[in-house]
NUSE-144253 format. One record per residue (C-alpha): x, y, z; residue in one letter. Coordinates in steps of 0.05 Angstrom, whole numbers, plus 5000, padded with zeros to 4 digits. Layout:
XYZA/...
! end
This chain:
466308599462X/467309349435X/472909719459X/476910309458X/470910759432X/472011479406X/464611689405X/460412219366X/454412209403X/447212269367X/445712959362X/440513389324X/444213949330X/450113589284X/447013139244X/441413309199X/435812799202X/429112819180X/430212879106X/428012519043X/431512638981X/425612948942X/425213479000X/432113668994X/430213938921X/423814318931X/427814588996X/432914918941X/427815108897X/425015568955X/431015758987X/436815738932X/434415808869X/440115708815X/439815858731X/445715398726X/444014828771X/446014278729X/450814288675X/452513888610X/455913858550X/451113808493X/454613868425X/461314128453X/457414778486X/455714788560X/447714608565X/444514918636X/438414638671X/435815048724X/433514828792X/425414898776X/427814538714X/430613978747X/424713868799X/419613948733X/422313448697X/423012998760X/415513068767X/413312918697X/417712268703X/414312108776X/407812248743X/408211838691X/411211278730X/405611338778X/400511278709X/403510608695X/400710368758X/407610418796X/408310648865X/411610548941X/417310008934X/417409838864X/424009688839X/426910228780X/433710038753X/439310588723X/443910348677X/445611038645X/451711438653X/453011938702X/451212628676X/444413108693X/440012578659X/441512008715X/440412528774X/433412768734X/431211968729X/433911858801X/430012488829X/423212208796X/424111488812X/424111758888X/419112228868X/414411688849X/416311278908X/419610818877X/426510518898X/432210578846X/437810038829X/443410418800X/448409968749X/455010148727X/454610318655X/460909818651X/457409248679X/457308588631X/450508438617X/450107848660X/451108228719X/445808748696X/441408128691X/442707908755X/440808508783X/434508638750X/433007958758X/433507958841X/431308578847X/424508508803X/424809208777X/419609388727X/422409888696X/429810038665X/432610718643X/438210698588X/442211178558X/440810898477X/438310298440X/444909998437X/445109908504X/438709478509X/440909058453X/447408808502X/440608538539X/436908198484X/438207548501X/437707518567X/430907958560X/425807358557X/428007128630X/426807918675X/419707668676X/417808278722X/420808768681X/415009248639X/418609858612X/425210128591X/426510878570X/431911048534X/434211758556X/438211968490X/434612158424X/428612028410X/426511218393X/419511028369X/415010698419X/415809928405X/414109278446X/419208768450X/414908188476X/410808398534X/416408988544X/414109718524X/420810128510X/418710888506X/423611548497X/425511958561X/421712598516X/414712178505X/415311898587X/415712578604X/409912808556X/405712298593X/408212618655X/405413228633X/399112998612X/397412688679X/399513408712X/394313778673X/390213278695X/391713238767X/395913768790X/396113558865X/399913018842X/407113218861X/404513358932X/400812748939X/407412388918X/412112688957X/406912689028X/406511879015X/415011829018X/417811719091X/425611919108X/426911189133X/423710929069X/428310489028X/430710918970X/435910578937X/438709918930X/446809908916X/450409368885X/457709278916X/462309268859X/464808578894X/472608468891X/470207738913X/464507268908X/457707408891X/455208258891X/450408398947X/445508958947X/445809419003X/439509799022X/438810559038X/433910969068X/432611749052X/435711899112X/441211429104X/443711839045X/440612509056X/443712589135X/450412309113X/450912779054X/448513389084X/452213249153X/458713159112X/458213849074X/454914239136X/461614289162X/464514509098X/464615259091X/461315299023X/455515708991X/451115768929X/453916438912X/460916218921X/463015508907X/461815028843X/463014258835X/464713868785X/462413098787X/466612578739X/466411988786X/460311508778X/453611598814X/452710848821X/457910968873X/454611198940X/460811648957X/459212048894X/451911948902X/451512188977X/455312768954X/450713058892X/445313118940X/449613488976X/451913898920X/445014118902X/442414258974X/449014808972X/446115068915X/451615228874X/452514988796X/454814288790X/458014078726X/457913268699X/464513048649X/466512418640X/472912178675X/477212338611X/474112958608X/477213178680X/482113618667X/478514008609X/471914088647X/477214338708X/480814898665X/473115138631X/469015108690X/474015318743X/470714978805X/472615058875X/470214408904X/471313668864X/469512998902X/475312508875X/478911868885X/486611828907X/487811498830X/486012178805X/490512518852X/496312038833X/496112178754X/495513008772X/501912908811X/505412468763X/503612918707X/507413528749X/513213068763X/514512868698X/512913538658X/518113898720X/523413368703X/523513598626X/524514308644X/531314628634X/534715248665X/532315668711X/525015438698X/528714768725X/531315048784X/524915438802X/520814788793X/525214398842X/524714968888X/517514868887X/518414118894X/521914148956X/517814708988X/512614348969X/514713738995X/516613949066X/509814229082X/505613819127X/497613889139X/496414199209X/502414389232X/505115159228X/511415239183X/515015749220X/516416439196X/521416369144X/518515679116X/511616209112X/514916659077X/518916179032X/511915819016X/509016518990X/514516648947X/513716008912X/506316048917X/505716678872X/512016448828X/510315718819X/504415368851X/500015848823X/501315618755X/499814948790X/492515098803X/491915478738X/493114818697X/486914578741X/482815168741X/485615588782X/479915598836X/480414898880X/480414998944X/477014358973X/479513618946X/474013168977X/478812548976X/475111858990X/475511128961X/481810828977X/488311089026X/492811659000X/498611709014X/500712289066X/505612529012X/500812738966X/495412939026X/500613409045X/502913568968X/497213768947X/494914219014X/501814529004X/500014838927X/493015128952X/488414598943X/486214219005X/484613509001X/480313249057X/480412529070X/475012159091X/473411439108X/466511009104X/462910359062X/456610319015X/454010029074X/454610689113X/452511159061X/459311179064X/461511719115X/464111469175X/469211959189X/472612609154X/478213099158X/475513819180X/477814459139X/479914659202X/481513979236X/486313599170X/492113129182X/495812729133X/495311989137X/488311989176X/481612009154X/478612429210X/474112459261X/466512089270X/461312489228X/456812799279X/451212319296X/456211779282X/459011279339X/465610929325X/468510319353X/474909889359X/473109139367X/479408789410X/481708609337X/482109269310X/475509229275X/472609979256X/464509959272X/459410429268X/453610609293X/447511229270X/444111439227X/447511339163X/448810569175X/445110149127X/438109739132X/441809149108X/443308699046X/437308568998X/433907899007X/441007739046X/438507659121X/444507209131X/449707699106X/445708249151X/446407869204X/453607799199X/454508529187X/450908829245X/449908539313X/444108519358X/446509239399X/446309509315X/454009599309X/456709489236X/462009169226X/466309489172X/472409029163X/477209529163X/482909429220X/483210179247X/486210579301X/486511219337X/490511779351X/491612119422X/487312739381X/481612249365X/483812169288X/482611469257X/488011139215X/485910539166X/491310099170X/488309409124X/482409059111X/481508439145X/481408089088X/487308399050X/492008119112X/494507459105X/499307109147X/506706809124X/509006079129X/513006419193X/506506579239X/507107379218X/501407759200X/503608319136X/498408909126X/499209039054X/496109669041X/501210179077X/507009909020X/501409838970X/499710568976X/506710838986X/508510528926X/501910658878X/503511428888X/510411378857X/509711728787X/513111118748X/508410568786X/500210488761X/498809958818X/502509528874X/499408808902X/503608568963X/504007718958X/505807229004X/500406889041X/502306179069X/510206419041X/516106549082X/517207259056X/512307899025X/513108008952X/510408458904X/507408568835X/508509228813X/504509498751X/506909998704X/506010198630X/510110258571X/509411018563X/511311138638X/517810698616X/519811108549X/518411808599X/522611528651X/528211248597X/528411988556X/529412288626X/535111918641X/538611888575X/537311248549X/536911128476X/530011258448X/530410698393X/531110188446X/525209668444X/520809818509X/521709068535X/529309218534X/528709928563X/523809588621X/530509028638X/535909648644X/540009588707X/538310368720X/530510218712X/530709618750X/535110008809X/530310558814X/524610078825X/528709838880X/530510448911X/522110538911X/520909888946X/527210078996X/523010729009X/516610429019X/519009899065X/522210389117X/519410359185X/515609779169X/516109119222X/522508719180X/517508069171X/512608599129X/517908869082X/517908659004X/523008289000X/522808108918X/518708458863X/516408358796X/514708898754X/509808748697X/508309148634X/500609048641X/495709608657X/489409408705X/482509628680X/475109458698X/475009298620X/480008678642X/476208578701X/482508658743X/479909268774X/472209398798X/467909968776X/470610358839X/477410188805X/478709708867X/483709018856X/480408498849X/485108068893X/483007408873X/482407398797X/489707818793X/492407238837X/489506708788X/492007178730X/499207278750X/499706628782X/506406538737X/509007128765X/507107098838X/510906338839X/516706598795X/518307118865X/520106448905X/524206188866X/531706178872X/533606688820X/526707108813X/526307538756X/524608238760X/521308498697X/516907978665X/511108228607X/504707918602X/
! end
C-alpha cells in the first residue's frame, strides 16, 4: 500500500500534453524564429544553423529515410557525439517515424552490438569511418541492420556485405531529391506520428547487471521537457544555453527540446570545452551535473587559497559571506547589505570567469550537497535541483526560481503524482512515466504496478512545505553484521564536494562498522602540499602518507559524519591515489559508480579497513 502522498494532480492547465517532438520544431519555426538556433564549433569559429535550417535538413533526412522503404517503428540507432548533428539526425529519425536508439559515443563495441542487435535497427548514424571499423567484427551478426551514415566528411558510397554505408551530405541529397518530387512529404510524415507513439528507446547506463532499454513516447519527453521549463522564466530574446552533457542521457535530452521550444541559441562543446564555451558564449541558462559544480568550486578554493594580501583577505571575505547564505531564507539587513558589497567587489569576478551571465544552474543527476546549492545561489547563479529516472523522462520533481531550498529536489512537476510506499519508496505517476522496458515485460512488471505507479527505488521523504528529500537508493543501503541499516549517500556526497576528494564509496555491508574509500588524485595532493608548506621535491606517494594530509582527511570524514545516527558514521578510511573514469569502467556514461566492479576492484582495500591496524593511504 501507498502512503503518505504529496500529490500534483493531472492538469492541462500545468502540464503540457499533446505534443510530438517534430511539432515542437515547426511550432518555433512559426512562432520563434532564431538565425542562431544551433551552434558549433567548426574549425575553431562558431558555425550557426538557423531554425528553418534545422527543420530542412531534418526533412531531407526523414525523406530519404522514408525512400529506403523505412517508416512507423523502425529502429534508427545514434552512436555520434553530442553536438547540432545528433539533434538534426534525431529530429529526422522522428520525422520519418522512426524510433531512435541513442549510444554513448564511449560505449565498447560489444555493448553497441548488443543494442543494435535487440533492438533490430536498420539503420546506424556515426560520426566517421573509424568509428564503424570498432564494429567490423561484430558486423556480420546485426542481420537487420541496412545502412550506416557517417555524419563527418564526406566518405564514398561503399557496401560492406549486404550493408550500404552512405555520407550524411549524399542522405540528405536523396532527401532532397524525393522533396522535389513529392513535396507533401513532410506533412504526410509528420500527420502519420502520434504524441503517445514510441520515440525513443534509452539504454540505462547500468551500474549492475545487464542494460535495459526504457521506452518513451513523444509526450513522455515533450510534456516533461516543456512542463519543466514552463515554469522557468526564460525567453528567446533573452536567455541562451549551452549543452556539454550527453544527449544519450534523457535529462539532457528532455531538456534540448526544451531549449529549442524557448527559442533562444543553444550552443554544443564538449565537456572539456566547458569553461571556454562559458567565457565566449556567455549563456544564462546551462543544464549540468553536481560533478561539474564540484570542480567549479574546487577550482575557486584552491586559486583563493594561493592569493596573498589583501586580495587574500577579500577572497576569504567572500568565502564566508558566501558561505553563510542559505537558499530561501531572507538574510537580514546588514547580511543584505554585506552580500552586495562583496557581490560587486568579489563574486562578480566569480561569474565573469564563467561568463558573466548565469543565472539559472539546472542541477540534476546525482545529490549536491546543500553547501554548494547554497554556494553557488549565494555568487548569483542559481542552481535548481531537480530529481527523476530515464524511466520518467526524468522529471519527477524540481526546485522553483521562486520556490528553491538547499538539500531538496523540489516539488512534483505539474501533472505529476508522487508517492511514499511504507518503505520510503518515491513513485510516480503521469504523464511522463515510461511505456516500459523493451522486450522486458518482466522487468515492466516489476517497475509499475497494476494502479500504473512506478516504482523508482529511491528511499525519499517530505518536508512539512511539500519538498522531497532523496535520502539513498534502495540498493545502495546495506545492512551491518549489527542489524543497522547505513544510507551511504548523505556522507558520500558531503564528502565528494570537498575540493581535495574526486569520489567517496561508503563500505560495510555484512561488517560491524561503515568504512570508506576515498578517491583523490596526485595533482589535488601536490596543490594541497604547496598550500601548506610542504616540500615540493617530495615524491607524491610520500606527500599522500604525511601526518598533516592524513589529519585533514580526517577532519573531512569528522565533518561529514556529524548528525549522522553513530551506527552510520565512517569509522576507518582509505584514501587511494586512483582516479574513476567511464574509460576504467569504474564510473558509467552518466559518471555514476559502478558499485559492484569498484568492490571487486578494491577488494584489497575494502578488507585491509577491518583489519586491526588499517592503513590509510594505499596506491593502486
Amino acid at each position: 500500500m501507498l502512503t503518505r502522498a504529496r500529490i500534483a494532480e493531472p492538469n492541462t492547465d500545468g502540464a503540457l500534453l499533446g505534443w510530438t517532438l517534430p511539432a515542437i520544431l515547426d511550432y518555433v519555426c512559426s512562432h520563434r524564429p532564431n538565425p542562431c538556433a544551433l551552434n558549433q564549433r567548426v574549425d575553431g569559429r562558431w558555425q550557426a544553423i538557423s531554425t528553418q535550417a534545422y527543420r530542412q535538413q531534418a526533412d531531407e533526412i526523414a525523406a530519404a529515410l522514408e525512400s529506403f522503404g523505412y517508416g512507423n517503428g523502425d529502429r534508427a540507432a545514434l552512436w555520434m557525439r553530442s553536438d547540432a548533428t545528433f539533434v538534426i539526425a534525431d529530429m529526422g529519425t522522428l520525422v520519418a517515424g522512426l524510433v531512435n536508439v541513442p549510444i554513448y559515443p564511449s560505449s565498447d563495441p560489444a555493448a553497441v552490438a548488443f543494442i543494435l542487435s535487440e533492438t533490430a535497427a536498420k539503420v546506424l548514424f556515426v560520426n566517421d569511418i573509424e568509428t564503424l571499423e570498432r564494429l567490423t567484427d561484430r558486423l556480420a551478426t546485426l542481420d537487420e541492420l541496412c545502412h550506416v551514415v557517417v555524419t563527418d566528411g564526406e566518405p564514398n558510397s561503399q557496401l560492406l556485405g549486404a550493408l550500404q554505408v552512405l555520407g550524411l551530405e549524399e542522405l540528405r541529397r536523396i532527401g532532397r531529391a524525393r522533396l522535389d518530387a513529392d513535396a507533401p512529404l513532410p506533412e504526410r510524415l509528420r500527420s502519420s506520428v502520434n504524441h503517445r507513439d514510441l520515440a525513443t528507446i534509452i539504454y540505462t547506463s547500468g551500474t549492475t547487471g545487464r542494460p535495459k532499454g526504457v521506452m518513451l513516447s513523444h509526450e513522455n519527453l515533450s510534456s516533461n521537457g516543456l512542463t519543466s521549463f514552463s515554469e522557468l522564466p526564460a525567453g528567446p530574446t533573452t536567455d541562451s544555453f549551452v549543452s556539454f552533457l550527453p544527449l544519450a542521457h534523457v535529462f539532457q535530452r528532455s531538456s534540448h527540446y526544451a531549449f529549442v521550444f524557448q527559442g533562444g541559441p543553444i550552443y554544443f562543446c564538449e565537456p572539456t570545452e566547458l569553461i571556454e564555451t562559458l567565457r565566449e558564449t556567455r549563456p544564462t541558462i546551462v543544464v549540468t551535473v553536481p560533478r561539474v559544480l564540484e570542480r567549479v568550486y574546487e577550482r575557486i578554493r584552491f586559486t583563493g587559497a594561493e592569493l596573498r594580501g589583501v586580495k587574500r583577505l577579500l577572497y576569504r571575505w567572500a568565502l564566508k559571506t558566501a558561505e553563510r547564505f542559505e537558499l530561501g531564507k531572507s538574510p537580514g539587513v546588514l547580511r543584505a547589505i554585506e552580500h552586495r558589497i562583496v557581490d560587486v567587489i568579489v563574486f562578480r569576478k566569480w561569474r565573469e570567469a564563467l561568463g558573466g551571465r548565469i543565472r539559472y544552474l539546472i542541477c540534476g543527476g546525482a545529490p549536491l550537497e546543500p553547501s554548494l546549492a547554497n554556494f553557488f545561489a549565494a555568487i548569483g547563479m542559481i542552481p535548481l535541483q531537480g530529481y527523476g529516472l530515464t524511466e520518467t523522462s526524468p522529471v519527477i520533481t524540481f526546485n522553483r526560481a521562486h520556490r528553491n531550498r538547499a538539500g531538496v529536489v523540489g516539488e512534483p512537476l505539474p501533472g505529476v503524482e508522487v508517492r511514499l510506499a511504507d518503505d520510503g519508496e518515491v513513485c510516480a505517476r503521469g504523464p511522463n512515466v515510461t511505456m516500459g522496458y523493451y522486450l522486458r515485460a518482466d522487468a515492466t512488471a516489476a517497475a509499475i504496478d497494476d494502479e500504473g505507479w512506478f516504482h523508482t527505488g529511491d528511499i525519499g521523504e517530505f518536508d512539512d512545505d511539500g519538498f522531497l528529500r532523496i535520502t539513498d537508493r534502495r540498493d545502495n543501503l546495506f545492512k551491518l553484521s549489527t542489524g543497522r541499516y547505513v544510507t551511504p549517500q548523505p556522507l558520500e556526497t558531503r564528502l565528494t564536494a570537498e575540493p581535495l576528494i574526486c569520489e567517496t564509496v561508503v563500505v560495510g555491508a555484512g561488517r560491524k562498522y561503515a568504512a570508506a574509500l576515498i578517491f583523490t588524485t596526485a595533482e589535488l595532493v601536490e596543490k594541497w602540499a604547496r598550500l601548506n608548506g610542504l616540500p615540493s621535491e617530495t615524491p607524491v606517494d610520500d606527500l599522500a602518507q604525511h601526518p598533516r594530509l592524513l589529519a585533514r582527511f580526517q577532519q573531512l570524514v569528522d565533518r561529514a559524519n556529524r548528525g549522522m545516527p553513530e551506527w552510520s558514521r565512517i569509522q576507518r578510511f582509505t584514501v587511494l591515489l586512483a582516479e574513476l573514469s567511464t574509460e576504467n569502467q569504474l564510473l558509467t556514461p552518466t559518471l555514476k559508480v559502478r558499485r559492484r566492479k569498484l568492490h571487486d576492484v578494491f577488494a584489497n582495500r575494502i578488507e585491509s579497513l577491518y583489519e586491526p591496524d588499517p592503513p590509510h593511504i594505499e596506491s593502486p
